[in-house]
PyMOL Python script that loads the backbone (N, CA, C, O; Angstrom):
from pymol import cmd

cmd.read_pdbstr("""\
ATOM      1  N   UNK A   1    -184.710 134.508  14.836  1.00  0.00           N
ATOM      2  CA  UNK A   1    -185.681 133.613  15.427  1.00  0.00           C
ATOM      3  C   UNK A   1    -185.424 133.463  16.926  1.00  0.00           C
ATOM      4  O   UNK A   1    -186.348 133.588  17.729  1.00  0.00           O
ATOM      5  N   UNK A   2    -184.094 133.178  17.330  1.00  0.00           N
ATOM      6  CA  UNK A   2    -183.786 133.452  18.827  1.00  0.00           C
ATOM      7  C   UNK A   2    -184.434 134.862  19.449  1.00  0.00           C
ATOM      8  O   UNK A   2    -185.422 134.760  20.177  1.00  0.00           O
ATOM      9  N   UNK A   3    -184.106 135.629  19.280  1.00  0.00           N
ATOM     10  CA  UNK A   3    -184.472 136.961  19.171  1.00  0.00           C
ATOM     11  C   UNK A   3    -186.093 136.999  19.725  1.00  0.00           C
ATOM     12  O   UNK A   3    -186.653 137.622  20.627  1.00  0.00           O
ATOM     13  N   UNK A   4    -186.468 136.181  18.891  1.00  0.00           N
ATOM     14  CA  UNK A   4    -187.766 136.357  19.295  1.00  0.00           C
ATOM     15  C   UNK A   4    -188.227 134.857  19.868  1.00  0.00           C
ATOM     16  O   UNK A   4    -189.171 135.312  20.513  1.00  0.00           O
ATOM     17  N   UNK A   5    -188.253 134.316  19.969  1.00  0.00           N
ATOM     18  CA  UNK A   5    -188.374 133.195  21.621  1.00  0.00           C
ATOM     19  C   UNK A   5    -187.631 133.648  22.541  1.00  0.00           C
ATOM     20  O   UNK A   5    -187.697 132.923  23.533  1.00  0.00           O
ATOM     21  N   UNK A   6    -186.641 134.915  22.727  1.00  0.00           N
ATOM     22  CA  UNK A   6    -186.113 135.104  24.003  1.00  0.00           C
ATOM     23  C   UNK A   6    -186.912 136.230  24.035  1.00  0.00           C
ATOM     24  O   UNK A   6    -186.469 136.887  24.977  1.00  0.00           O
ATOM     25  N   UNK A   7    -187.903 136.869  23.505  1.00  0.00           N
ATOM     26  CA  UNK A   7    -188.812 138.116  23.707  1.00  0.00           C
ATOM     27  C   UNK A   7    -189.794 137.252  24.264  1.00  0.00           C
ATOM     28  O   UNK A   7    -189.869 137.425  25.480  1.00  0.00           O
ATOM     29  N   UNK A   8    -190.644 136.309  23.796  1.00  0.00           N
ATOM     30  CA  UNK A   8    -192.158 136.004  24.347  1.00  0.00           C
ATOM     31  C   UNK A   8    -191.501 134.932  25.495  1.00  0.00           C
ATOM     32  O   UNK A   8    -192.016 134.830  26.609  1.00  0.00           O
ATOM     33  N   UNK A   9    -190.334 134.164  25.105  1.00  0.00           N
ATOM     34  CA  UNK A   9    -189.793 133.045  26.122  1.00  0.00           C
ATOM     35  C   UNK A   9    -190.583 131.963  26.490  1.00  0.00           C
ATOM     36  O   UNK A   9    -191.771 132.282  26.544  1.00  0.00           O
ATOM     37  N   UNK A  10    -190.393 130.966  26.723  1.00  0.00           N
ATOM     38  CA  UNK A  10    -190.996 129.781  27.352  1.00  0.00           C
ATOM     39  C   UNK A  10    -191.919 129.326  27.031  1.00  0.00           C
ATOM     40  O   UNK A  10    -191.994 129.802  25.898  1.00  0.00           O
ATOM     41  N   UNK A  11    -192.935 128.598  27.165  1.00  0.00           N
ATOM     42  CA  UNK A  11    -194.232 128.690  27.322  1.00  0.00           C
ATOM     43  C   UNK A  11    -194.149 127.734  28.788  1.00  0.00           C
ATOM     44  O   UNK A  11    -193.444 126.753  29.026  1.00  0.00           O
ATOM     45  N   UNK A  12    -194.961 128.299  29.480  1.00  0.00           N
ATOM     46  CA  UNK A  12    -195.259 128.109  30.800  1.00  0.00           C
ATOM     47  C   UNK A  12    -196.277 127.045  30.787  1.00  0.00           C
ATOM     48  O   UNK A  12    -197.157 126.958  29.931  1.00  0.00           O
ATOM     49  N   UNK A  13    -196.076 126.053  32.011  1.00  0.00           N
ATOM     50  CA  UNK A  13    -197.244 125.670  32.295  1.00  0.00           C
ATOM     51  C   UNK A  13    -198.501 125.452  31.958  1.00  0.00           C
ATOM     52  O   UNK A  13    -199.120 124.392  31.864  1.00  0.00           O
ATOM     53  N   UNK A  14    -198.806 126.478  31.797  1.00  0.00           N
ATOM     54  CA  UNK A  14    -200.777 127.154  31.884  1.00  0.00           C
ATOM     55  C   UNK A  14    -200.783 127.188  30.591  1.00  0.00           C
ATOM     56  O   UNK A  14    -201.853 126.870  30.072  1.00  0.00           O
ATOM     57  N   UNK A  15    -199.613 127.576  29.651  1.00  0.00           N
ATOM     58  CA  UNK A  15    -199.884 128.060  27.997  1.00  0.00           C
ATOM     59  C   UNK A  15    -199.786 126.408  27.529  1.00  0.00           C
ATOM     60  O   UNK A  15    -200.714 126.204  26.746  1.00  0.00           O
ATOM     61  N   UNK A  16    -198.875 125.006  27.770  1.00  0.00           N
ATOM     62  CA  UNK A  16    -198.986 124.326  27.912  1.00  0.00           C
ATOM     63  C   UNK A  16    -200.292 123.260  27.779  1.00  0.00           C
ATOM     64  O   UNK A  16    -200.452 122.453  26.863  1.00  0.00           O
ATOM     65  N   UNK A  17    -200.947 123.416  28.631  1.00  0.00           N
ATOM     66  CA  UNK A  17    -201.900 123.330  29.305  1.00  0.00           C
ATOM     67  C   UNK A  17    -203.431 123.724  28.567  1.00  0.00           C
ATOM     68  O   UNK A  17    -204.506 123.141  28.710  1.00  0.00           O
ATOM     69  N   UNK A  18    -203.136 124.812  27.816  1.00  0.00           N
ATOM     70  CA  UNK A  18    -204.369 125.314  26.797  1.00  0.00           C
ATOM     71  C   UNK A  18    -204.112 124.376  25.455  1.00  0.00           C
ATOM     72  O   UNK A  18    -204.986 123.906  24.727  1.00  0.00           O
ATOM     73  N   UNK A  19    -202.248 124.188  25.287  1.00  0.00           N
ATOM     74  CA  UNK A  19    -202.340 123.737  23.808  1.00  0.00           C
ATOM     75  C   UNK A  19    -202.209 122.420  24.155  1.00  0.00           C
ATOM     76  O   UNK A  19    -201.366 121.934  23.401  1.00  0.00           O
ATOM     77  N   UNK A  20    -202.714 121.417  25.092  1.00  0.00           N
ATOM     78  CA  UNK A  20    -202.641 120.352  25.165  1.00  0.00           C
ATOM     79  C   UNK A  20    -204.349 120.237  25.020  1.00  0.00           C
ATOM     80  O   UNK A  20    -204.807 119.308  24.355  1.00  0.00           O
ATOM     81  N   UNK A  21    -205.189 121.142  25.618  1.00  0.00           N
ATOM     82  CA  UNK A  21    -206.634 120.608  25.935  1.00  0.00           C
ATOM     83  C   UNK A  21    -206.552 121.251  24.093  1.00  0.00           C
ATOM     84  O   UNK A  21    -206.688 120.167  23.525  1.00  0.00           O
ATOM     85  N   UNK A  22    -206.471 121.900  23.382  1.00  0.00           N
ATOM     86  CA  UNK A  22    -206.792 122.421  22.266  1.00  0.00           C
ATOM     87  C   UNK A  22    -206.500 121.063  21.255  1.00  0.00           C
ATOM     88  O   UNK A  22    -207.358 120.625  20.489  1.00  0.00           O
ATOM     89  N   UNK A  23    -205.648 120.705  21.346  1.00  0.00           N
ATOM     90  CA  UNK A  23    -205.107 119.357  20.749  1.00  0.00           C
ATOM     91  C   UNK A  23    -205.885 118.452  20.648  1.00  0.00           C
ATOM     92  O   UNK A  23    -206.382 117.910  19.661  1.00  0.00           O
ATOM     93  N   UNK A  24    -206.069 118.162  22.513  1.00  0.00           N
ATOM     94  CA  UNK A  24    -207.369 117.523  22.655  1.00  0.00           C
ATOM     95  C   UNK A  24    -209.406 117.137  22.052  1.00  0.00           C
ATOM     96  O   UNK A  24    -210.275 116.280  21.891  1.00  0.00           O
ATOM     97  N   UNK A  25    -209.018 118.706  21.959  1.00  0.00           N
ATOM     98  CA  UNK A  25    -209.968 119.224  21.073  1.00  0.00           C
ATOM     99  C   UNK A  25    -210.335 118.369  19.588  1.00  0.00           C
ATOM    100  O   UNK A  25    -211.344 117.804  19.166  1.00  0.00           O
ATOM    101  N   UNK A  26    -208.738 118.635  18.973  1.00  0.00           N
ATOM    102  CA  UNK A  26    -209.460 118.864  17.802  1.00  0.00           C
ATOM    103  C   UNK A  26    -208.759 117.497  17.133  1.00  0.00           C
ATOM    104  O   UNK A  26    -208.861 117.267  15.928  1.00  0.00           O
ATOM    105  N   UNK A  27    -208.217 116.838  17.821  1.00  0.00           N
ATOM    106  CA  UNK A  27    -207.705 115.372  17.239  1.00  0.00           C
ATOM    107  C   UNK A  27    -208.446 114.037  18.659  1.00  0.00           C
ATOM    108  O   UNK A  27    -207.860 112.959  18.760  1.00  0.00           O
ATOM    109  N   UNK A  28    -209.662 114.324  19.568  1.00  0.00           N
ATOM    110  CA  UNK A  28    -209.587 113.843  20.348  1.00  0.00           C
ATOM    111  C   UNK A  28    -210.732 112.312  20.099  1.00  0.00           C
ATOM    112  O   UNK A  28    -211.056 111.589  21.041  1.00  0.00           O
ATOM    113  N   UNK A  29    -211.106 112.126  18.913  1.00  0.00           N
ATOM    114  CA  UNK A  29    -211.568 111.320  18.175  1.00  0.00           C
ATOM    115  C   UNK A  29    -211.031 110.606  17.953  1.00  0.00           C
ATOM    116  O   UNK A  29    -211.369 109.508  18.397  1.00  0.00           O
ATOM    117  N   UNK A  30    -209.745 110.707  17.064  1.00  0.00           N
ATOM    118  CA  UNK A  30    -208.168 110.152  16.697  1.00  0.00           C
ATOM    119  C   UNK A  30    -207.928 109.432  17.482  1.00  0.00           C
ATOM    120  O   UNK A  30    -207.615 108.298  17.118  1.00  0.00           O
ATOM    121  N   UNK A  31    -207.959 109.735  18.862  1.00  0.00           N
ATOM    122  CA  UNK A  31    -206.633 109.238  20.078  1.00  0.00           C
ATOM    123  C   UNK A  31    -206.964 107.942  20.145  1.00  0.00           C
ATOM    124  O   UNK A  31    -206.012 107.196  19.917  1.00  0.00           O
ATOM    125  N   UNK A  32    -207.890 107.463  20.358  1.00  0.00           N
ATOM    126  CA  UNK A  32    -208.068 105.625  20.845  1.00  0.00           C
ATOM    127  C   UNK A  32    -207.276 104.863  19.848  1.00  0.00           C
ATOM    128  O   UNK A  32    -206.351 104.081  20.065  1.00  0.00           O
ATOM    129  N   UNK A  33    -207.916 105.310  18.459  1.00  0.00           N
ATOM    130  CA  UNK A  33    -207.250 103.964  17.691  1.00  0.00           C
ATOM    131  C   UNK A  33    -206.081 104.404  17.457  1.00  0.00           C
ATOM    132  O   UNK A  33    -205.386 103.456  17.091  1.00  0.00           O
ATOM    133  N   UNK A  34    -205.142 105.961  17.494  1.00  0.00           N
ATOM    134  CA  UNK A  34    -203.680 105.962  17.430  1.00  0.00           C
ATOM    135  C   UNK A  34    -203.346 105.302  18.709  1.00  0.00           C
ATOM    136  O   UNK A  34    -202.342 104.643  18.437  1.00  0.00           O
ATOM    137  N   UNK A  35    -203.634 105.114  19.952  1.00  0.00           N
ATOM    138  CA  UNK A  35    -203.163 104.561  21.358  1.00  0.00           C
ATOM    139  C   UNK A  35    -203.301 102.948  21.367  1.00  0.00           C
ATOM    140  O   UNK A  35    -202.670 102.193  22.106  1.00  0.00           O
ATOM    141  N   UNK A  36    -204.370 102.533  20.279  1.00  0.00           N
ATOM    142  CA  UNK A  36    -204.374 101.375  20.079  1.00  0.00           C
ATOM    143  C   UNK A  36    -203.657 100.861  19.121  1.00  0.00           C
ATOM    144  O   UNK A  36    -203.397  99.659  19.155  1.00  0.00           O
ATOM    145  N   UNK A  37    -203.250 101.581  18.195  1.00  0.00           N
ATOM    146  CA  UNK A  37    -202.290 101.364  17.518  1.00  0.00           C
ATOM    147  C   UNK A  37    -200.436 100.937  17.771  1.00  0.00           C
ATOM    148  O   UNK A  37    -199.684 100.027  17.420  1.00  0.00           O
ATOM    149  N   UNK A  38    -200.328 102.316  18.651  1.00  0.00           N
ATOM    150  CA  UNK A  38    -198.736 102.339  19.426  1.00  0.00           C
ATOM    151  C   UNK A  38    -199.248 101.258  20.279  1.00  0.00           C
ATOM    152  O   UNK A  38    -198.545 100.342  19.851  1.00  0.00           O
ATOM    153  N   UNK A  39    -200.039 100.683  21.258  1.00  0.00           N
ATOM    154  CA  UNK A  39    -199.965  99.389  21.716  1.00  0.00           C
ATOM    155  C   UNK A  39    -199.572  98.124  21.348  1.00  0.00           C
ATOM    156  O   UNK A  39    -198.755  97.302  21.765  1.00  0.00           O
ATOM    157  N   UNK A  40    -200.659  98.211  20.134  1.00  0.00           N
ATOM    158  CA  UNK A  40    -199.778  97.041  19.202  1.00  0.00           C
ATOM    159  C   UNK A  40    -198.697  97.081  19.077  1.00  0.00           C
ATOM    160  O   UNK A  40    -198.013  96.540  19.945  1.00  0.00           O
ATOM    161  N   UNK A  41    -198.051  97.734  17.952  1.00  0.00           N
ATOM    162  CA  UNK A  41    -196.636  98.255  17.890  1.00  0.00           C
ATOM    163  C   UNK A  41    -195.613  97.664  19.195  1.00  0.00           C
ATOM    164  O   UNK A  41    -194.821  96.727  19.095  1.00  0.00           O
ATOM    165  N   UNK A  42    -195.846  98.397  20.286  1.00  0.00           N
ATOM    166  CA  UNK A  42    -194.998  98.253  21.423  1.00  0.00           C
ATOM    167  C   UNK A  42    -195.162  96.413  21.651  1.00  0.00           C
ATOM    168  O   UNK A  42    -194.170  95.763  21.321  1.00  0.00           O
ATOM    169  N   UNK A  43    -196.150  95.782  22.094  1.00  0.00           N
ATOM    170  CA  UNK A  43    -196.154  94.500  22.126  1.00  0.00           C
ATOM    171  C   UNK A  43    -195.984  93.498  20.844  1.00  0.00           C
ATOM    172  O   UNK A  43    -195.563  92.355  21.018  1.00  0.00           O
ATOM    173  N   UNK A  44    -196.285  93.919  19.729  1.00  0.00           N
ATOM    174  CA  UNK A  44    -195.093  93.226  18.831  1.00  0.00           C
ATOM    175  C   UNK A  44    -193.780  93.471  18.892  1.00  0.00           C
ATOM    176  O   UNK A  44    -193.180  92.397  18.900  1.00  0.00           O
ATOM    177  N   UNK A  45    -193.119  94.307  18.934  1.00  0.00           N
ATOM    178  CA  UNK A  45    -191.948  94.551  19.407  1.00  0.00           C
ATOM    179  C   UNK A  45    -191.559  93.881  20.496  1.00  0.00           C
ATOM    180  O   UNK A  45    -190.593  93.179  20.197  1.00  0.00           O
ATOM    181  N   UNK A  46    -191.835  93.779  21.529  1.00  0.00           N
ATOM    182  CA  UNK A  46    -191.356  93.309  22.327  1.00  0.00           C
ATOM    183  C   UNK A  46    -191.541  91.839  22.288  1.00  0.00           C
ATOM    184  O   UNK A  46    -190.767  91.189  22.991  1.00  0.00           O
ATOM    185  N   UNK A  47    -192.441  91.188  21.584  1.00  0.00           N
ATOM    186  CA  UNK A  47    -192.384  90.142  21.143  1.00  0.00           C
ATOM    187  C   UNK A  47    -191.286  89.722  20.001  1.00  0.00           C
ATOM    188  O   UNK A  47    -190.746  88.617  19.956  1.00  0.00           O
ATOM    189  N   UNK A  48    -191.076  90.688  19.180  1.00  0.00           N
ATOM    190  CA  UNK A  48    -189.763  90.284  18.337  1.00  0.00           C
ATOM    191  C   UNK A  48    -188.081  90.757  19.086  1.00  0.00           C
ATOM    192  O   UNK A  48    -187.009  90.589  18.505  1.00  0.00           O
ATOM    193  N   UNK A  49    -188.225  91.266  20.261  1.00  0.00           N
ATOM    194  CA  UNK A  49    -186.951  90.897  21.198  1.00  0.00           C
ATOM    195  C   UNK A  49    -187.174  89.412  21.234  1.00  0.00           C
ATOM    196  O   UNK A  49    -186.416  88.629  20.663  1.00  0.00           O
ATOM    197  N   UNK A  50    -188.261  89.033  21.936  1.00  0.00           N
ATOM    198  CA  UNK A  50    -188.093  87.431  22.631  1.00  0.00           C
ATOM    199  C   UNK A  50    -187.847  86.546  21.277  1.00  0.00           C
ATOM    200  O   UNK A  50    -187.344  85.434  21.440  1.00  0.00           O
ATOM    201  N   UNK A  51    -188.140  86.929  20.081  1.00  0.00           N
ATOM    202  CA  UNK A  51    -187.815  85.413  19.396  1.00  0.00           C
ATOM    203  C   UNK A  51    -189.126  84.919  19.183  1.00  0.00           C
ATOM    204  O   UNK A  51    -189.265  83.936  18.454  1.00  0.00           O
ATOM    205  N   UNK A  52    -189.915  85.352  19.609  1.00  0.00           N
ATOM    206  CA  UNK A  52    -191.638  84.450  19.274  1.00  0.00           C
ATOM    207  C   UNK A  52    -191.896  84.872  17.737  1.00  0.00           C
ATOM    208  O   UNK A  52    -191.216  85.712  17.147  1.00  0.00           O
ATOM    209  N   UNK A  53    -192.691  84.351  17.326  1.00  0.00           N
ATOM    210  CA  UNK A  53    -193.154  84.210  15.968  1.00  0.00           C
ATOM    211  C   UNK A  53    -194.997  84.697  15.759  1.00  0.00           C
ATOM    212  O   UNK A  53    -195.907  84.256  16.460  1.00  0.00           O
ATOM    213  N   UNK A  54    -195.109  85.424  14.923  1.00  0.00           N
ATOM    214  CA  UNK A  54    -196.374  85.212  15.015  1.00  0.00           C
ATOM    215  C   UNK A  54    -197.247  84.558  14.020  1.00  0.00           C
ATOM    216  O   UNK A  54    -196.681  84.038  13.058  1.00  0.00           O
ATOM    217  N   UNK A  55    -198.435  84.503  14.087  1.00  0.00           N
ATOM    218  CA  UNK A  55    -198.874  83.405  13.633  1.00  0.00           C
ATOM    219  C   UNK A  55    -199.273  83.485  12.492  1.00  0.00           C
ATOM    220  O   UNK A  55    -199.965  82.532  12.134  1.00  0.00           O
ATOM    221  N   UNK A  56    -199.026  84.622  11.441  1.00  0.00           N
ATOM    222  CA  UNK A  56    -199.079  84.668  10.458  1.00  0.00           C
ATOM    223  C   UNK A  56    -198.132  84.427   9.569  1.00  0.00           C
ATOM    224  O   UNK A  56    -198.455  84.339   8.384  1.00  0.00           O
ATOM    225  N   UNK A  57    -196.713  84.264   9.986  1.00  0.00           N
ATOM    226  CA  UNK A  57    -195.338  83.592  10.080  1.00  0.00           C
ATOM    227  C   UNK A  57    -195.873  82.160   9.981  1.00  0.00           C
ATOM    228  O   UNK A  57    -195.831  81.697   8.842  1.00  0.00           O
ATOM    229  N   UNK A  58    -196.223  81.595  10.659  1.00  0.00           N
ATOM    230  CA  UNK A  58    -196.848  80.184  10.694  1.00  0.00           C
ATOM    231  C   UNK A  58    -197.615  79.658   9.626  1.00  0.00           C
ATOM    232  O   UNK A  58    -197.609  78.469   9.306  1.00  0.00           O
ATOM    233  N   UNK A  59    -198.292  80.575   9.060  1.00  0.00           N
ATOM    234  CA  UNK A  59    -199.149  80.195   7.981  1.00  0.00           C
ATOM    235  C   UNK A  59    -198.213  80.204   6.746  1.00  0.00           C
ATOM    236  O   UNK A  59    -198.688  79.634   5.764  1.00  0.00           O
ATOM    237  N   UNK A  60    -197.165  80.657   6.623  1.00  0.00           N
ATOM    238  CA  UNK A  60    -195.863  80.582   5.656  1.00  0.00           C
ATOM    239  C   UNK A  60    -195.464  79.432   5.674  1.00  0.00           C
ATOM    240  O   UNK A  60    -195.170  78.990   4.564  1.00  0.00           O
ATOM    241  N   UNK A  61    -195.301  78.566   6.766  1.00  0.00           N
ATOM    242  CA  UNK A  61    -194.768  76.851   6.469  1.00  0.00           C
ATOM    243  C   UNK A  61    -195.909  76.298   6.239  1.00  0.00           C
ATOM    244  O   UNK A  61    -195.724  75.100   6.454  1.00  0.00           O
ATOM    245  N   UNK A  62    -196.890  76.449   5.955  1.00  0.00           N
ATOM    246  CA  UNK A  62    -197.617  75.290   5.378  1.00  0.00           C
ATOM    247  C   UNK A  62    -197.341  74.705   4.184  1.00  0.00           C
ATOM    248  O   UNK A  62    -197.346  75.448   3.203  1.00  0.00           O
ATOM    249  N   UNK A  63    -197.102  73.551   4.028  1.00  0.00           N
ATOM    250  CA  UNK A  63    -196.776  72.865   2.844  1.00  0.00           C
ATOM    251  C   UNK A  63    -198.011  73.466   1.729  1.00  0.00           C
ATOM    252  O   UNK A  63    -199.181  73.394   2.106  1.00  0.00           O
ATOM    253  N   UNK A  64    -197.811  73.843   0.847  1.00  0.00           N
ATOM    254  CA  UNK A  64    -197.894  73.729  -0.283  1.00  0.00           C
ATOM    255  C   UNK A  64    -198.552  72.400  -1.329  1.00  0.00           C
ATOM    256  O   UNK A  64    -197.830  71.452  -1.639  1.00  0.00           O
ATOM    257  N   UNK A  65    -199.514  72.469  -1.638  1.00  0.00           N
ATOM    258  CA  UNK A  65    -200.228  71.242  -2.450  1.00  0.00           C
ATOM    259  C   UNK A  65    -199.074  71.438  -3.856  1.00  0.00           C
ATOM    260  O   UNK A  65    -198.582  72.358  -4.509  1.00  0.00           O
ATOM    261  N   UNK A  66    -199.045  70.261  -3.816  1.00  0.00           N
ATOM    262  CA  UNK A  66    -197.861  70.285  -5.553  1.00  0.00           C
ATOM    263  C   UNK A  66    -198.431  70.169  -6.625  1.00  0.00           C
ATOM    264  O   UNK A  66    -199.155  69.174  -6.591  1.00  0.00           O
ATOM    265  N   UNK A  67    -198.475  70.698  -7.590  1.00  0.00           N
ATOM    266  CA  UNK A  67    -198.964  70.568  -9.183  1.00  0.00           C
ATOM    267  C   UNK A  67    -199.118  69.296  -9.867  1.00  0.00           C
ATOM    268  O   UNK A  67    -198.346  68.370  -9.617  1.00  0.00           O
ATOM    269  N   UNK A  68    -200.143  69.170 -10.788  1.00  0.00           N
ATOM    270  CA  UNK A  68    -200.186  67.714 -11.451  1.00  0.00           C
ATOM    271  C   UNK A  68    -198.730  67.791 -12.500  1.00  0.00           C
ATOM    272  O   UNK A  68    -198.289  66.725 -12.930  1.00  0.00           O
ATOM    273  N   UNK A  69    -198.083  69.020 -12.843  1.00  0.00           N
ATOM    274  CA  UNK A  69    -196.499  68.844 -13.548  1.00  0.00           C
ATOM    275  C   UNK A  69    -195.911  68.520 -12.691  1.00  0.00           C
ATOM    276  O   UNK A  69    -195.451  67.401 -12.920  1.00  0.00           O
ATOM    277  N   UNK A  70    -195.477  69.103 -11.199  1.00  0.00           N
ATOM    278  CA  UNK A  70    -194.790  68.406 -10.528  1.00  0.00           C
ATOM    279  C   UNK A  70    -194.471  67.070 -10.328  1.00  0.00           C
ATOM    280  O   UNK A  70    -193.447  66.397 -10.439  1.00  0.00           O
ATOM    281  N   UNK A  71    -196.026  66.793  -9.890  1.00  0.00           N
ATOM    282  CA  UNK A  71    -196.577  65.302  -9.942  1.00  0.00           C
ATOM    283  C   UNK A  71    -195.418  64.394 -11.012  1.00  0.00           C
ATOM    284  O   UNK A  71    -194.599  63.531 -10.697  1.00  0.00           O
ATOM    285  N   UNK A  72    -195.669  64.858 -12.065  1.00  0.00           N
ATOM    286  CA  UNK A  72    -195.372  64.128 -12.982  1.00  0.00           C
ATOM    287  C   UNK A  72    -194.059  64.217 -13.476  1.00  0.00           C
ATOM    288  O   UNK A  72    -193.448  63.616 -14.360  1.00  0.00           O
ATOM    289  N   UNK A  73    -193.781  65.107 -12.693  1.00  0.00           N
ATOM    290  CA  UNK A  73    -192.035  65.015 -12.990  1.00  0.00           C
ATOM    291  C   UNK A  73    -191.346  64.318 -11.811  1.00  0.00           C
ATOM    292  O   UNK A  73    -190.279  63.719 -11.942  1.00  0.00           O
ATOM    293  N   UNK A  74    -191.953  64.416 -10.753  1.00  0.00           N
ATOM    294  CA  UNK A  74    -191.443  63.954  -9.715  1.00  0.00           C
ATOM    295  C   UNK A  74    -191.724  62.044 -10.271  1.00  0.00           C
ATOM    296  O   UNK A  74    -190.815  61.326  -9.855  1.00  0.00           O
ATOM    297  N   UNK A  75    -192.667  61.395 -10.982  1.00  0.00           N
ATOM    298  CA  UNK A  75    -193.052  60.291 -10.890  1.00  0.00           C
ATOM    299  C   UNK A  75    -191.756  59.640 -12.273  1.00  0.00           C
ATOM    300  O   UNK A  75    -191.263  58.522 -12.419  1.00  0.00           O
ATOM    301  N   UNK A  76    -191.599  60.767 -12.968  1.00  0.00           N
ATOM    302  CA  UNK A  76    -191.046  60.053 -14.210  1.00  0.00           C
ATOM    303  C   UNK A  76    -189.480  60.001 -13.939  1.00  0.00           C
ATOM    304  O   UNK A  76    -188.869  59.133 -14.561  1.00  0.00           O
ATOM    305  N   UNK A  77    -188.883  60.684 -13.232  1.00  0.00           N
ATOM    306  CA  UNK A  77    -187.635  60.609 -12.282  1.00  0.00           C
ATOM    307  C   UNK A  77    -187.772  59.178 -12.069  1.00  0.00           C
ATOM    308  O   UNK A  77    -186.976  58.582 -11.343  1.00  0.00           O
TER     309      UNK A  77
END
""", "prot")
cmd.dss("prot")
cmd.show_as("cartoon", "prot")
cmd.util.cbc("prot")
cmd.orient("prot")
């Protein structure tokens, strides 16, 4: 396999350059919502360095309505 990447070697620039617009081509539909995606990503992240919470985390402490058994165990205590 060496052998033969040291026969054709490299890809240059310009060859580069074709398989980037080709890419472009044929996934270039794709790109927004994968770029909007890794955005997210990156700014949640960096929001879970700082320690912030988000707000769907928040909706986890909401108390809880208690059961009419509860109720009633809690009353006969």
């Amino acid at each position: 396999m060496s052998g033969l990447l040291a026969f054709f070697g490299f890809p240059g620039q310009f060859e580069l350059l074709i398989v980037a617009f080709v890419v472009l081509l044929l996934f270039g539909n794709r790109l927004p919502g994968v770029m909007r995606s890794l955005g997210r990503g990156v700014v949640e992240f960096k929001a879970g360095l700082h320690g912030e919470e988000d707000e769907e985390d928040d909706a986890d402490e909401i108390p809880q309505k208690s059961s009419k058994k509860e109720k009633e165990k809690i009353s006969a205590e």
